[in-house]
N, C-alpha and C positions, 0 to 999 in steps of 0.2 A: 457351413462354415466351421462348425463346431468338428467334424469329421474329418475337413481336410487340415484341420492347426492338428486334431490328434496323429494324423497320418506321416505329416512332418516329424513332430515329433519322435515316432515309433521309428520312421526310416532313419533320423540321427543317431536316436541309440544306439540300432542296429549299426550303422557304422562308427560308430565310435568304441563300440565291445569288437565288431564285427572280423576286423583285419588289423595286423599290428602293423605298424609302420613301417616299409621294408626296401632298402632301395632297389631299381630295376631301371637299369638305363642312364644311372645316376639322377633318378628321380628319385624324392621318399615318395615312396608308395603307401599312400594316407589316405583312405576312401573319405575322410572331413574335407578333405579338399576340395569334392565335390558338393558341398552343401550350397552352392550357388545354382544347383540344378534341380534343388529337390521340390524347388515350385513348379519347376516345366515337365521334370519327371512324373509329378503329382497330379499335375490338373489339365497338364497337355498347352498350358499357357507359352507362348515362343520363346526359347530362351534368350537371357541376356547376354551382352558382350563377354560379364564376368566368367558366364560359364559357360559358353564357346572357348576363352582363354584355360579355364581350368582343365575342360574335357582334352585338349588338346596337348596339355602339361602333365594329366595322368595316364594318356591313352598307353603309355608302354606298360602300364599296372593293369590294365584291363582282364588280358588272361589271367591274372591271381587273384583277381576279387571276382572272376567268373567262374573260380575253383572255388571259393568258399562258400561254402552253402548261406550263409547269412545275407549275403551280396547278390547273388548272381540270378536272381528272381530280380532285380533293379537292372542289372545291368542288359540282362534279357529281354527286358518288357518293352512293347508294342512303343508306349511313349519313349523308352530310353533311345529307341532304333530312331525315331521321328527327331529327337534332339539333336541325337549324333550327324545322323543327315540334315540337318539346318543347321549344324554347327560346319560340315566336313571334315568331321573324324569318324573314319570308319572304325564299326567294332568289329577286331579281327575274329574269327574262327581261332579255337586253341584247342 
C-alpha cells in the first residue's frame, strides 16, 4: 500500500515538473489533467468514467508528452495501452 500511495505520488510530481502547459488542438496540454488515471495506470485497476473523459480531452497532447522524457515511460507502458483501450482512445504513433 505504502509503495503504491509512494508511486502516485512520484508519477504527480513528475507531471507536474514534467510538461509545461501548452496548447495543441485548442486543448492546454497539462499532463495533471491526467491524474484521474494514475490509479488505473498504477495498479492496472479499470479506469474511471473521469478518466476515459480526460484521456479523451488530452489525447491531441499525447505526442508531446510522448517526446518528453519525463512522461513518455507513463504513456508508453503496458497498463497506459490497456486504459487507453478500455477507454477508446487510441495512442497515436508520433
Amino acid at each position: 500500500m505504502k509503495t503504491s500511495a509512494f508511486l502516485l505520488l512520484s508519477v504527480t510530481a513528475l507531471l507536474l515538473r514534467g510538461a509545461p502547459a501548452v496548447a495543441a488542438a485548442s486543448v492546454a496540454c497539462n499532463p495533471m489533467e491526467l491524474s484521474p488515471c494514475a490509479g488505473a495506470i498504477l495498479t492496472a485497476a479499470p479506469p474511471t468514467p473521469a478518466c476515459c473523459a480526460k484521456l479523451k480531452e488530452q489525447q491531441p497532447c499525447f505526442c508531446q508528452y510522448k517526446k518528453n522524457p519525463n512522461l513518455k515511460g507513463y504513456i508508453n507502458s503496458d497498463n497506459s495501452k490497456k486504459v487507453s483501450k478500455s477507454c477508446g482512445v487510441p495512442i497515436p504513433t508520433c
